[in-house]
DSSP file (Angstrom, degrees, kcal/mol; ACC not computed):
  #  RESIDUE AA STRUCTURE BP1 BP2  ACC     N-H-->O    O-->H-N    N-H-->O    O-->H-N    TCO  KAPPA ALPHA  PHI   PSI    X-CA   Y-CA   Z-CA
    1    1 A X              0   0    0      0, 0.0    64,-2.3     0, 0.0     2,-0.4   0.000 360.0 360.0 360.0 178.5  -20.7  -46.5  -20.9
    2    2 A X  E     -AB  19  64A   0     17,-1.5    17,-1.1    62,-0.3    62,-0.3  -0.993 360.0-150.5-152.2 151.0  -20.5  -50.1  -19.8
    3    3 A X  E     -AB  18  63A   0     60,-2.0    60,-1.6    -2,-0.4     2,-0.3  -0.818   9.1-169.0-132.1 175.5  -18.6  -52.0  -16.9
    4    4 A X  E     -A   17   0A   0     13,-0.6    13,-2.6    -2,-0.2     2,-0.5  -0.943  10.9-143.5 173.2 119.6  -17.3  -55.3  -16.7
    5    5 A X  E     -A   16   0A   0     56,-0.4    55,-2.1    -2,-0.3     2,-0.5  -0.938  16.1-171.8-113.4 143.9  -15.8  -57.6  -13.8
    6    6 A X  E     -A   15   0A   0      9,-2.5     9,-2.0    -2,-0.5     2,-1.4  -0.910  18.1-121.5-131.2 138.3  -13.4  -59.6  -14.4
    7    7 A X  E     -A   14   0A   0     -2,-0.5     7,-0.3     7,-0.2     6,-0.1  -0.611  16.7-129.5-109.7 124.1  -12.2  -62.0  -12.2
    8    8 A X        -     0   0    0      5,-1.7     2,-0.2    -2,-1.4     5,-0.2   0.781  11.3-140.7  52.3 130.4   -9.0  -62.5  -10.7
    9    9 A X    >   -     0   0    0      4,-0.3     3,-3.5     2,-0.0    -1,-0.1  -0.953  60.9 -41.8-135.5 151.5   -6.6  -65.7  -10.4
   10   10 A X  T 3  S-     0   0    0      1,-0.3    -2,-0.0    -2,-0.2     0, 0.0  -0.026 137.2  -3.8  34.9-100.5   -4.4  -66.9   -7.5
   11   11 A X  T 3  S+     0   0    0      2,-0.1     2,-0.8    -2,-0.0    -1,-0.3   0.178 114.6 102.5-108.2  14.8   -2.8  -63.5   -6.0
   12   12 A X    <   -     0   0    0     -3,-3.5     3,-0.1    -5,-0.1     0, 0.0  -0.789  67.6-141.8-105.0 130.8   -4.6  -61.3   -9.1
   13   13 A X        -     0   0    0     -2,-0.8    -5,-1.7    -5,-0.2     2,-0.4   0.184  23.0 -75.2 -63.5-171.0   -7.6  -59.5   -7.7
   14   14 A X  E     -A    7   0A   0     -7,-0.3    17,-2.9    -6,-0.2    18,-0.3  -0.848  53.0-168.5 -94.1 123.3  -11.0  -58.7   -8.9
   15   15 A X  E     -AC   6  30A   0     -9,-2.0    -9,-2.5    -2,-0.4     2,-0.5  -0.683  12.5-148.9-116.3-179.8  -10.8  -55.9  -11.4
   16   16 A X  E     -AC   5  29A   0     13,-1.6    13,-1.3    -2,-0.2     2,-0.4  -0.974  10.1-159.0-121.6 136.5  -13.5  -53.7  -12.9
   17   17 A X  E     -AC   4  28A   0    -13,-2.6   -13,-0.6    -2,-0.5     2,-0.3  -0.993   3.2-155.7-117.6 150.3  -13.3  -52.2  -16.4
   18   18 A X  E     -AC   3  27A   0      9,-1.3     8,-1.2    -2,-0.4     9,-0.8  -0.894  13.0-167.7-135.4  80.2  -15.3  -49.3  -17.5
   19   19 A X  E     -AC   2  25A   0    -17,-1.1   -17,-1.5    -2,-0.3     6,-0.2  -0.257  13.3-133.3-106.7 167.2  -15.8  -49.0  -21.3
   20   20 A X    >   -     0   0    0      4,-1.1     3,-1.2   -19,-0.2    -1,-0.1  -0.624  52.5 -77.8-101.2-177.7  -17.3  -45.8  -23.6
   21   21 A X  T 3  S+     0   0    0      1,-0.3    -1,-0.1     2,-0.2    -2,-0.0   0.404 134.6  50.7 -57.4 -13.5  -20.0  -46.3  -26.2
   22   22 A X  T 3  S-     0   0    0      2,-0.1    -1,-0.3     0, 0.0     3,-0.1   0.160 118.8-106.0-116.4  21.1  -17.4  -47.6  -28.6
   23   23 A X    <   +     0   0    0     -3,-1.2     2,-0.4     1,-0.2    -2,-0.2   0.779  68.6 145.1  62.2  19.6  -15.9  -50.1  -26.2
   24   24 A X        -     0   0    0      1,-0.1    -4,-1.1    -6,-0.0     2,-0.2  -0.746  54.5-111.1 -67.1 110.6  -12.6  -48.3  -25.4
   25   25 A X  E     +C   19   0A   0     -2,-0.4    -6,-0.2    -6,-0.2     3,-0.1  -0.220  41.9 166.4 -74.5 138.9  -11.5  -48.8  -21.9
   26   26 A X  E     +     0   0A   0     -8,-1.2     2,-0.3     1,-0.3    -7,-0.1   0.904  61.7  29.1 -93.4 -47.7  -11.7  -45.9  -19.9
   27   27 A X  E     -C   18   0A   0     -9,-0.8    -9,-1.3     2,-0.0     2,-0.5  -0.993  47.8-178.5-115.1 108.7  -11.2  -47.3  -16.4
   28   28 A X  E     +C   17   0A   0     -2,-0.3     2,-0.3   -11,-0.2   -11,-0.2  -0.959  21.4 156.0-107.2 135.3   -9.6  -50.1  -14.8
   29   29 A X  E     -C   16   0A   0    -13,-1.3   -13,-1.6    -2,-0.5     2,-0.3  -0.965  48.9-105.3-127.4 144.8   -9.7  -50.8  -10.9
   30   30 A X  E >   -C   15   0A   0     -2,-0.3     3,-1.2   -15,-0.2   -15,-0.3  -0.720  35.4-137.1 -74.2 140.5   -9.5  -53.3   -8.3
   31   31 A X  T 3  S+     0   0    0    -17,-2.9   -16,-0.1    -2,-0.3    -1,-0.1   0.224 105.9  58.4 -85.1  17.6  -13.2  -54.0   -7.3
   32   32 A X  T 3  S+     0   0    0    -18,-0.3     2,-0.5     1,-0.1    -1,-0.3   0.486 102.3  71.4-111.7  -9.7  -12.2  -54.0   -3.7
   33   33 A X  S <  S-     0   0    0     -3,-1.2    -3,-0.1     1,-0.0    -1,-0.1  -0.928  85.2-120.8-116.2 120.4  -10.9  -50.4   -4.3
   34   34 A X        -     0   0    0     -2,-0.5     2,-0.4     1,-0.1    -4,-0.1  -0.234  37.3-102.3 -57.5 146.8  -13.0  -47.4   -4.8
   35   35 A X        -     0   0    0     -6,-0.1     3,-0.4     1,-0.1     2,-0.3  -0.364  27.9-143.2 -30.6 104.6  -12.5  -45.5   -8.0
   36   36 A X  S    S+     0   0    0     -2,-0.4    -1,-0.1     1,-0.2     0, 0.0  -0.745  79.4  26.0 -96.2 151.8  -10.5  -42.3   -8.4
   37   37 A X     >  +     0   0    0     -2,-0.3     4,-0.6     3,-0.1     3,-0.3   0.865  62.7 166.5  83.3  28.7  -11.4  -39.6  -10.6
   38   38 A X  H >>> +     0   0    0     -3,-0.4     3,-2.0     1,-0.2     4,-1.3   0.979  69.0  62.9 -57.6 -54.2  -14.9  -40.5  -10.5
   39   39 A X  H >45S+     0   0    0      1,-0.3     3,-1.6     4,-0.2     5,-0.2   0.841  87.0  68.0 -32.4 -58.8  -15.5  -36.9  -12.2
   40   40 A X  H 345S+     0   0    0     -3,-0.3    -1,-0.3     1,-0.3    -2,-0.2   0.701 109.9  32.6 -36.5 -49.5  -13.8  -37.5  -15.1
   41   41 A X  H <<5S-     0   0    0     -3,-2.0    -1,-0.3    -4,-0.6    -2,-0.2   0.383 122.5 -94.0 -99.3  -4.0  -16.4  -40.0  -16.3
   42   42 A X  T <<5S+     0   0    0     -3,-1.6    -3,-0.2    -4,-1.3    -2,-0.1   0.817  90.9 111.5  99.3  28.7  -19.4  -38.5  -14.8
   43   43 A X    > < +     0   0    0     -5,-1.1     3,-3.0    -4,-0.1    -4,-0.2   0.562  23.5 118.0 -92.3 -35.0  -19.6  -40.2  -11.7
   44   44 A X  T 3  S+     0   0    0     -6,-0.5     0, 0.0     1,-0.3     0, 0.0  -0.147  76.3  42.8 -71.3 167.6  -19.0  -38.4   -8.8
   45   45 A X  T 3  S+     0   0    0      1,-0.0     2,-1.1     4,-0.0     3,-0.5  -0.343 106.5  82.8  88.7 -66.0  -22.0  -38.2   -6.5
   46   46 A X    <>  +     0   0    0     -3,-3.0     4,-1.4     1,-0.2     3,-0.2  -0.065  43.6 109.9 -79.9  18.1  -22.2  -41.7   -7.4
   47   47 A X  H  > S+     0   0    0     -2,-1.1     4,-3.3     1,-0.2    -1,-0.2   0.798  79.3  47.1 -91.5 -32.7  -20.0  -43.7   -5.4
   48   48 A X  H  4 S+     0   0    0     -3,-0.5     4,-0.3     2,-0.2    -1,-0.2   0.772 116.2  51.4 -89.2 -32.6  -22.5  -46.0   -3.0
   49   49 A X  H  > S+     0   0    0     -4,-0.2     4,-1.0     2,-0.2    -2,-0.2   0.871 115.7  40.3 -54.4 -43.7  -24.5  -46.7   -6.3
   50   50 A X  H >X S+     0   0    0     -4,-1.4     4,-2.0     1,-0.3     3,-0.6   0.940 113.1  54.8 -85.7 -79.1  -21.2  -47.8   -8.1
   51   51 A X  H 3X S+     0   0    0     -4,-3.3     4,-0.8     2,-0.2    -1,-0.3   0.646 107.1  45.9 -57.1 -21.2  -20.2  -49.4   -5.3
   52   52 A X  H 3> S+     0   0    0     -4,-0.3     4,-4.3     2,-0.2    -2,-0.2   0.861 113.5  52.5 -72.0 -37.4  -23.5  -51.7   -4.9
   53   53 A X  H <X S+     0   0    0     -4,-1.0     4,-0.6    -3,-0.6    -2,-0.2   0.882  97.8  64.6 -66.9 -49.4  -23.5  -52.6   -8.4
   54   54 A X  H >< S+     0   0    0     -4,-2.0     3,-1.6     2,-0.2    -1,-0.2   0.898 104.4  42.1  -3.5 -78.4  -20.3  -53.5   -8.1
   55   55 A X  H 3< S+     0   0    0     -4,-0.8    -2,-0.2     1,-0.2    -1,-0.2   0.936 121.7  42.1 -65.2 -55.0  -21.1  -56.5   -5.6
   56   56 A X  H 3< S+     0   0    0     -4,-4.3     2,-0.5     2,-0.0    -1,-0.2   0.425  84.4  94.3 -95.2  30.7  -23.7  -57.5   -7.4
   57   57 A X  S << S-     0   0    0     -3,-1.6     2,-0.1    -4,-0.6   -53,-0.1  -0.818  77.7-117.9 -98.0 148.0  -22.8  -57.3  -10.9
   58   58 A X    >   -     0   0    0     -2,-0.5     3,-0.9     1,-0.1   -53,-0.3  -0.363  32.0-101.4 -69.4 144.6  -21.5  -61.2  -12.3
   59   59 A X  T 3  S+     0   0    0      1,-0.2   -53,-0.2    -2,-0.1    -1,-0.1  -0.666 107.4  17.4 -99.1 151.5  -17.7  -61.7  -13.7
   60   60 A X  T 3  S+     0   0    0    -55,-2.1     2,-0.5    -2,-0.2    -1,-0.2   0.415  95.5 120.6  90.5  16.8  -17.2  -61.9  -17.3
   61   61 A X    <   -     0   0    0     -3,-0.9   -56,-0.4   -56,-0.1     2,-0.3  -0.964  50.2-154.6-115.8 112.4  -21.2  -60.1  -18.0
   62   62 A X        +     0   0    0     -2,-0.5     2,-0.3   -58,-0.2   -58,-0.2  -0.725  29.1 159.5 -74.6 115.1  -20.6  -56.7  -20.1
   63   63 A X  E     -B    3   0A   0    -60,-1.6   -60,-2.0    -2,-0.3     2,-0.4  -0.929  39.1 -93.4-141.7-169.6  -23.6  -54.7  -19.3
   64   64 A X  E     -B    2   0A   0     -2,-0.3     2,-1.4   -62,-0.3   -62,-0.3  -0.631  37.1-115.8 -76.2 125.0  -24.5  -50.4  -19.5
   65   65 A X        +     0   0    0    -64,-2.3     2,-0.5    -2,-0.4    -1,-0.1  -0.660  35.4 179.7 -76.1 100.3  -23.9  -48.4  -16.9
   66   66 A X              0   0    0     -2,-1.4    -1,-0.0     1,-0.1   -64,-0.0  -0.920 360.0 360.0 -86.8  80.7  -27.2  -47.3  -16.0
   67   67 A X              0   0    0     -2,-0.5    -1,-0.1     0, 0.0   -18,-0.1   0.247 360.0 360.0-119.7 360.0  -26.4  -45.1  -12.9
């Protein structure tokens, strides 16, 4: 999988995207708002990793989610 930030203009937030191995999006989010359904993608357990990466990942840089 792969994540994404993207960022946000005037009153549109910071979102996250979450893509599979063929670059379909799987997950969209606000990046100030945790993910639900973390299970679904293989996640759960994972939320305090996710969420650091988050903060420090750079808008507009596609990279694999290595979790």
């Amino acid at each position: 999988m792969y994540i994404i930030k993207v960022k946000g203009k005037a009153k549109i937030p910071d979102y996250i995207q979450i893509r599979d191995e063929n670059f379909v999006l799987v997950a969209y989010f606000r990046a100030d708002r945790p993910m639900k359904n973390m299970e679904k993608f293989g996640l759960e357990d994972k939320e305090e990793e996710l969420e650091k990466l988050i903060r420090e990942l750079p808008f507009g840089k596609l990279q694999k989610l290595e979790l």
